[in-house]
C-alpha positions as CSV (number, residue, x, y, z in Angstrom):
1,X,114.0,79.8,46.0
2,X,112.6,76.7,44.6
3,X,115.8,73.9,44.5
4,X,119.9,73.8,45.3
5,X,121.2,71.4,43.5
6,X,124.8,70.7,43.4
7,X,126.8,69.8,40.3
8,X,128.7,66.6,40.7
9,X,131.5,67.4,37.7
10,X,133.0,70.4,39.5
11,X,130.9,71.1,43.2
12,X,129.4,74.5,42.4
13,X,126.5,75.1,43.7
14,X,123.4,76.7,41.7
15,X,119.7,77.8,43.0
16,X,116.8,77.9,41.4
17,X,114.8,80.6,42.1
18,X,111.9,83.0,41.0
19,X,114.1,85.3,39.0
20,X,116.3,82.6,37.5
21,X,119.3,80.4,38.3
22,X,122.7,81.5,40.2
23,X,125.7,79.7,40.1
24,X,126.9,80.7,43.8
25,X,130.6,81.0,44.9
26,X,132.4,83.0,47.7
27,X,131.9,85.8,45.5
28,X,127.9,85.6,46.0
29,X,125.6,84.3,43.1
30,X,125.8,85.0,39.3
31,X,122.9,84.5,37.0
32,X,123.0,82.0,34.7
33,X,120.9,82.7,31.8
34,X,117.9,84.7,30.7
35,X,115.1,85.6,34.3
36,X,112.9,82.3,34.5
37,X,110.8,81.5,37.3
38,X,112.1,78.3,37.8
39,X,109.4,75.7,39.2
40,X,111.0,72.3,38.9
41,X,114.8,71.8,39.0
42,X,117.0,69.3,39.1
43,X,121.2,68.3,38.0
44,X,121.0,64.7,36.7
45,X,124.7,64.5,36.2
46,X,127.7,66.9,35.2
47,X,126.8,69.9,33.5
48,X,123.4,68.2,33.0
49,X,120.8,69.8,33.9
50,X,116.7,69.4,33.8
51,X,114.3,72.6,34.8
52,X,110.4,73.8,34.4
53,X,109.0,77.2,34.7
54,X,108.1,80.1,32.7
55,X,110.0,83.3,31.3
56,X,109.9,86.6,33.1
57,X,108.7,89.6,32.2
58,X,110.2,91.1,29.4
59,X,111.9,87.7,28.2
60,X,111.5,86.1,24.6
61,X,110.4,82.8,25.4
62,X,107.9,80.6,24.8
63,X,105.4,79.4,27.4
64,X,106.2,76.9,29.3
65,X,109.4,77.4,29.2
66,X,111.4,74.9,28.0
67,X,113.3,72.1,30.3
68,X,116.9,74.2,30.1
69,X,120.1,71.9,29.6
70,X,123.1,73.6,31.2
71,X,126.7,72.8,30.8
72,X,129.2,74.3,32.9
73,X,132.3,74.9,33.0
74,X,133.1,77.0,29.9
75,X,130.1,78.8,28.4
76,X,127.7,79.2,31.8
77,X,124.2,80.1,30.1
78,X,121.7,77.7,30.0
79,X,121.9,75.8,26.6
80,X,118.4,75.8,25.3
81,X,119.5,75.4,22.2
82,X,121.5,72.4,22.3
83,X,120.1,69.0,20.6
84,X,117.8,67.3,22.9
85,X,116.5,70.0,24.8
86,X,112.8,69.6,24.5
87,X,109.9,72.7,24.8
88,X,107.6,71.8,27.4
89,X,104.9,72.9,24.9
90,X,106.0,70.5,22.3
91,X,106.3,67.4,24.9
92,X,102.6,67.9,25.7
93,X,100.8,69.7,22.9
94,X,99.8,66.9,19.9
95,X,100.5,69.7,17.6
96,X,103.8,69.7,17.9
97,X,104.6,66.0,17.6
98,X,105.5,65.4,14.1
99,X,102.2,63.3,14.1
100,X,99.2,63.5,10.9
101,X,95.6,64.9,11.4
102,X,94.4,61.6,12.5
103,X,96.4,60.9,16.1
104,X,96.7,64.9,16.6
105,X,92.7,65.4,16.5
106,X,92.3,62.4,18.6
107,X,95.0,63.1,21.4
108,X,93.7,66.7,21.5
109,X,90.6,65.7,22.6
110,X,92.3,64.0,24.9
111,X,94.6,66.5,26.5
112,X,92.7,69.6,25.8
113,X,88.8,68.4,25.2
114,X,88.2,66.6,28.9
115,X,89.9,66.4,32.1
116,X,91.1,70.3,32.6
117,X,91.2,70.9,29.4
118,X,95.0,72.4,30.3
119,X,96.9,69.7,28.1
120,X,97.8,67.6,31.3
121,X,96.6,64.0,31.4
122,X,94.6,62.1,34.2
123,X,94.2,58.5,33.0
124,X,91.7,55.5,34.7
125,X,93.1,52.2,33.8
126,X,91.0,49.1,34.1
127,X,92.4,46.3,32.8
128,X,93.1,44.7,35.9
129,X,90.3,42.2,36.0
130,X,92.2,40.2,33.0
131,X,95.4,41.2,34.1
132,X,94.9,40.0,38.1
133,X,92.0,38.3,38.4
134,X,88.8,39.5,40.7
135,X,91.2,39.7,43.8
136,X,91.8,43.2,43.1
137,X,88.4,44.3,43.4
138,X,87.7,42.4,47.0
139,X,88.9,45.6,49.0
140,X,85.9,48.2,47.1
141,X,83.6,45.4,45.7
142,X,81.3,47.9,43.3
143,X,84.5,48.4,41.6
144,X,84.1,44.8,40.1
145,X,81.3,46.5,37.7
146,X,83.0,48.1,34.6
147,X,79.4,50.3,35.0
148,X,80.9,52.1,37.9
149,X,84.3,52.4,36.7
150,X,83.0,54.1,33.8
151,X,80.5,56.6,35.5
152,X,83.6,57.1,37.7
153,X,85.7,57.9,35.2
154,X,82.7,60.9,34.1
155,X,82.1,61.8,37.2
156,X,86.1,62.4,38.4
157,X,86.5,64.3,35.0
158,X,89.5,61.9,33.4
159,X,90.8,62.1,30.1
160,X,90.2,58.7,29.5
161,X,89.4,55.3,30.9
162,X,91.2,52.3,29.6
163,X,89.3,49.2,29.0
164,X,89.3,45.4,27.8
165,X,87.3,45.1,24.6
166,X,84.7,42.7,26.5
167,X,84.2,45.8,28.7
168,X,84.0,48.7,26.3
169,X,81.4,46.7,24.1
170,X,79.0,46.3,26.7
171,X,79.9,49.2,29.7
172,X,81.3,52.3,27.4
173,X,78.5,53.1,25.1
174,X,76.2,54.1,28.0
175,X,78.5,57.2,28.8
176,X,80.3,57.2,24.7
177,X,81.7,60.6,24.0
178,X,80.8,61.9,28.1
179,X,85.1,60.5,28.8
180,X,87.4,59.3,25.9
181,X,87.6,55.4,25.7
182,X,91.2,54.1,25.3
183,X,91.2,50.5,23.9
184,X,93.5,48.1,25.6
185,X,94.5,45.9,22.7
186,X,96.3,42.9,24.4
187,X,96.7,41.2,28.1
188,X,96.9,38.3,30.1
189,X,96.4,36.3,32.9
190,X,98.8,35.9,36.0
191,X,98.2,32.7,35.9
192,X,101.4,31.5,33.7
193,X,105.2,31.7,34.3
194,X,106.3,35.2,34.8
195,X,109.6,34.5,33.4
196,X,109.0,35.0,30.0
197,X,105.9,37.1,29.7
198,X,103.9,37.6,26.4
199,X,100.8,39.6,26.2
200,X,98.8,38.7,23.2
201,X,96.0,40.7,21.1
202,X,92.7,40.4,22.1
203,X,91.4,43.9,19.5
204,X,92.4,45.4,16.9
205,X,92.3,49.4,16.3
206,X,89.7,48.6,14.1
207,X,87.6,47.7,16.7
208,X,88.9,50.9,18.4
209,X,87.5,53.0,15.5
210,X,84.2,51.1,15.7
211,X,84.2,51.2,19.6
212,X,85.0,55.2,19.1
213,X,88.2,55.4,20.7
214,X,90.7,58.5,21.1
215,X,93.5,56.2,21.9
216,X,94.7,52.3,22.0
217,X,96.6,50.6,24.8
218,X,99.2,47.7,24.7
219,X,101.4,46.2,26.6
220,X,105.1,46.0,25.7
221,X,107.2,43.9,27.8
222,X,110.8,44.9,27.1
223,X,113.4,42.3,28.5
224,X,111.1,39.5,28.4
225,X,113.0,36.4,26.4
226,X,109.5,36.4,24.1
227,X,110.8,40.4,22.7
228,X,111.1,39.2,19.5
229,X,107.5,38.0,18.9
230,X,106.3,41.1,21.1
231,X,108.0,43.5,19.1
232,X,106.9,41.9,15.6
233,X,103.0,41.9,17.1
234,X,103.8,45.7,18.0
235,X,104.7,46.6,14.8
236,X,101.3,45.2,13.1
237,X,99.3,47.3,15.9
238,X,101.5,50.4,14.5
239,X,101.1,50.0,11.2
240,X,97.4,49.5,11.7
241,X,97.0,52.4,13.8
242,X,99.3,55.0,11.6
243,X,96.3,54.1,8.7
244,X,93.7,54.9,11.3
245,X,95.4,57.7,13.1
246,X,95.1,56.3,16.2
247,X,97.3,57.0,18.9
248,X,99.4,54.6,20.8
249,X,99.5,54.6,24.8
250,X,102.4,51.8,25.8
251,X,102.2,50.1,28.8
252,X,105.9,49.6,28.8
253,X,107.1,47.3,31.5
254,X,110.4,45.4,31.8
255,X,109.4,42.2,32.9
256,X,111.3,38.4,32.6
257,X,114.2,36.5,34.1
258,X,116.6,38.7,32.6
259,X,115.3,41.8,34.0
260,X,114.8,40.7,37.5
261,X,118.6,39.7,37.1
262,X,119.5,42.9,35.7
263,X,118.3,44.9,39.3
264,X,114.8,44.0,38.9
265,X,111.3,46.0,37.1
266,X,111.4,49.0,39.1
267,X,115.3,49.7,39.0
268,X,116.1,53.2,37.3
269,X,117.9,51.2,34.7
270,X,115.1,48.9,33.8
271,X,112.5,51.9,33.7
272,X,114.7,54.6,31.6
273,X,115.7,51.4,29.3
274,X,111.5,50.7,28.8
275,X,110.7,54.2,28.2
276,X,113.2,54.8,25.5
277,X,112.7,51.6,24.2
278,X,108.5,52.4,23.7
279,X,109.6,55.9,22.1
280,X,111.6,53.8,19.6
281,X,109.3,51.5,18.5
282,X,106.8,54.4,17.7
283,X,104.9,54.9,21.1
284,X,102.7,58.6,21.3
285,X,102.5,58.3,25.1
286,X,104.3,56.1,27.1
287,X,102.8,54.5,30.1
288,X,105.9,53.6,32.7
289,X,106.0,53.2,36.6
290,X,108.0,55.0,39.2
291,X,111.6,54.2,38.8
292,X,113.7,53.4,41.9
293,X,117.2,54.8,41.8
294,X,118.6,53.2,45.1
295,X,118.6,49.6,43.3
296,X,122.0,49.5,42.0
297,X,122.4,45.7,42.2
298,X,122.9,44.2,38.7
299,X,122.0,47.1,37.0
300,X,124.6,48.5,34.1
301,X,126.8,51.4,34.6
302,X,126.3,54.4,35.1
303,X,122.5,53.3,36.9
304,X,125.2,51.6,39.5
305,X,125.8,55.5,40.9
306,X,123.6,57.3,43.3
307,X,120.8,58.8,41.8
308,X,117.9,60.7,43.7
309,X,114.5,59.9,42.6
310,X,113.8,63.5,41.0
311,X,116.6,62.7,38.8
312,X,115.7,59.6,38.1
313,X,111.8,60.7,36.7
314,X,113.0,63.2,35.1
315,X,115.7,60.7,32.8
316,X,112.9,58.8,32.7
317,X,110.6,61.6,30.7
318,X,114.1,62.7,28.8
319,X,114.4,58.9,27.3
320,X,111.0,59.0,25.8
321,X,111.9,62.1,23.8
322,X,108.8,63.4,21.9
323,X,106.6,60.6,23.3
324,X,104.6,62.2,25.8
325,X,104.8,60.2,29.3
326,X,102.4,59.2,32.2
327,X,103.8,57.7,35.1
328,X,101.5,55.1,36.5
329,X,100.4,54.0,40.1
330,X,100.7,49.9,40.7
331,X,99.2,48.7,43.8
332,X,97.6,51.0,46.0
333,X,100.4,52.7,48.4
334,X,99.1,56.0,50.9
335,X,97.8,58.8,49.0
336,X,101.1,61.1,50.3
337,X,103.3,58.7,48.5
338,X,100.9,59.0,45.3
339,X,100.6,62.7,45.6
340,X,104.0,63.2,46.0
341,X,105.2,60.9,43.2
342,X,102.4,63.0,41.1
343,X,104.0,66.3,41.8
344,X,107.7,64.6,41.2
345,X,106.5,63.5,37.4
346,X,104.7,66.4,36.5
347,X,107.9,68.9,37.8
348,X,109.8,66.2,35.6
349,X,107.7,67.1,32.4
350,X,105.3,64.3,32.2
351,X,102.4,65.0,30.7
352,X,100.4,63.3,33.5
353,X,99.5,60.2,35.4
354,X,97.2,56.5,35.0
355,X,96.2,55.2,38.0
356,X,93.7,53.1,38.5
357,X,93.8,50.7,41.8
358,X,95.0,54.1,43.9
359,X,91.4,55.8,42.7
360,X,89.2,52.6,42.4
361,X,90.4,50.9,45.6
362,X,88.4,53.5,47.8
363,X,84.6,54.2,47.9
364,X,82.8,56.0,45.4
365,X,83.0,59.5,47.2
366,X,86.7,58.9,48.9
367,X,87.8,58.0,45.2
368,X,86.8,61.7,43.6
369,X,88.0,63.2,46.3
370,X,90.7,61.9,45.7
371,X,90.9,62.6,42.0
372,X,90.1,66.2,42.8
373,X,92.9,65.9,44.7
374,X,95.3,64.8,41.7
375,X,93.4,67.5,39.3
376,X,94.9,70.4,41.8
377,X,98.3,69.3,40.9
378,X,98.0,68.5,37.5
379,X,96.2,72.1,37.6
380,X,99.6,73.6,37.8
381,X,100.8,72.8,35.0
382,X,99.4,73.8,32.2
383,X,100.5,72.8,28.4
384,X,101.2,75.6,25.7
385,X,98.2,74.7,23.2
386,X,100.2,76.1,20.5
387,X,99.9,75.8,16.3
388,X,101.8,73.5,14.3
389,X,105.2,74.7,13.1
């Protein structure tokens, strides 16, 4: 048995197992739906449910099996045919994304040409130097070479390393085509006002196609009392990069005055609010942090309930829709703590993680140890590399 998970609508009880899930009683347990080895489960609210796994033997469904939605009382199967129940192989397969030749040859090189080549997504950011200053790179000091960063990103077999255009002009082309490049279009300092944050363009995709990138970055900060003029430079870095079929990674952080009155960045609320948000404005991945359910302060109803984290991630990835997500690291915590939040995402169906100070802030062997580490997991879930349909 992999989870128990109670619903909240009418208190029954259901276990996910290798054969399946049982609604238990007095009685003893009844299946509920076709035999699935369920991997990942989790109830997110009244007949609401979120799962991962494959079919059995014998059982007509495609692999991986899709995230079932169930909705008992009433009719007890698992509703995998309902509106808004998403295949697993369509979250992470580019093939499947309603996207043109360009962005679908460029994010399957991503997914399925480096990394494990298993559709799953290990990501090394490194944009921090603008975005921080030099302080971050006092605790592993060769990581203040973009040289190193870049060989590291080779060496730890990532799908990508994300870089200032300063940086990818002068460090990528010693290792071009050896890692995908993905071009972080805007940033800032931390040296202004964080109440009303604003992260202007510094490239264009053009100089992503030039640069030979597989995917731009940018940074969308939803809340912020400057969303207007974000949103507006957003949608010029769209338009530019549907004509280049580029694909679009979105930093999307809530961030300004009214957000840290609204619970604060990290609140479940604030998170679920960016990631939708990104999917909306046209991301193709969404890059969002770890959402914390137990901040309930400020936020809107129903974020005000008790939610458990698993639930919480796996709204998260539900919000972006057909955006794939990657769930990212922020300061360096203890590698339990990133391995486990690694394992929470990808049970979620995220299609992987970007971290970068939780890799680079270690020396150069502890660091791909580490990364081997994070391949394991992400080795566990493999994406269906299936044909358009």
């Amino acid at each position: 048995m992999h989870a128990v998970g109670r619903d909240p609508g009418d208190g029954k009880l259901f276990l996910a197992t290798h054969d399946g899930l049982f609604r238990y009683d007095p009685t003893g347990p009844t299946r509920v739906g076709p035999v699935i080895d369920l991997m990942g489960f989790t109830i997110v609210g009244s007949g609401h449910y979120f799962a991962s796994g494959h079919p059995g033997p014998g059982v007509d469904l495609p692999l991986p099996h899709p995230r079932p939605r169930g909705r008992p009382p009433g009719d007890q199967r698992l509703d995998l045919a309902q509106p808004g129940s998403v295949l697993m192989s369509e979250l992470r397969s580019p093939l499947r994304l309603g996207l043109h030749t360009g962005k679908r040859t460029r994010l399957y090189r991503l997914l399925y040409g480096h990394g494990l080549g298993n559709g799953t997504a290990m990501f090394l950011p490194y944009d921090q130097g603008l975005e921080h200053g030099p302080r971050d790179f006092f605790v592993n000091p060769p990581a203040a070479d973009p040289a190193y960063i870049v060989r590291l990103a080779v060496e730890g077999r990532f799908n990508g390393v994300a870089l200032q255009v300063g940086n990818a002009e002068k460090f990528y082309g010693d290792h071009a085509g050896q890692v995908p490049l993905i071009l972080k279009l805007n940033g800032r300092t931390e040296l202004p006002p964080s109440d009303a944050p604003f992260s202007p363009l510094n490239a264009s995709v053009r100089d992503a196609v030039r640069l030979g990138a597989d995917a731009v970055g940018y940074t969308l900060y939803v809340g912020s009392s400057r969303q207007a003029e974000d949103f507006a430079q957003f949608r010029t870095v769209r338009e530019d990069a549907e004509s280049y079929g580029m694909p679009i990674i979105v930093w999307a952080y809530p961030r300004g005055s009214a957000v840290h009155n609204a619970g604060g960045q990290d609140s479940f609320y604030a998170i679920d609010y960016a990631a939708r948000t990104a999917a909306e404005l046209g991301a193709d991945i969404v890059k969002v942090n770890f959402p914390d359910p137990t901040v309930t302060q400020g936020v809107k109803a129903p974020y005000d309930r008790l939610f458990t984290t698993e639930q919480a991630v796996a709204a998260v990835v539900a919000s972006a829709g057909r955006a794939l997500v990657v769930f990212s690291g922020g300061m360096k915590v203890d590698d339990e703590t990133v391995l486990s939040r690694t394992r929470e995402a990808m049970n979620a169906g995220a299609v992987g993680v970007i971290y970068g100070r939780n890799v680079w802030q270690r020396d150069h062997d502890e660091s791909l140890r580490f990364a081997a580490q994070l391949r394991s997991i992400l080795a566990r879930y493999p994406a269906a590399s299936a044909e358009p349909t």
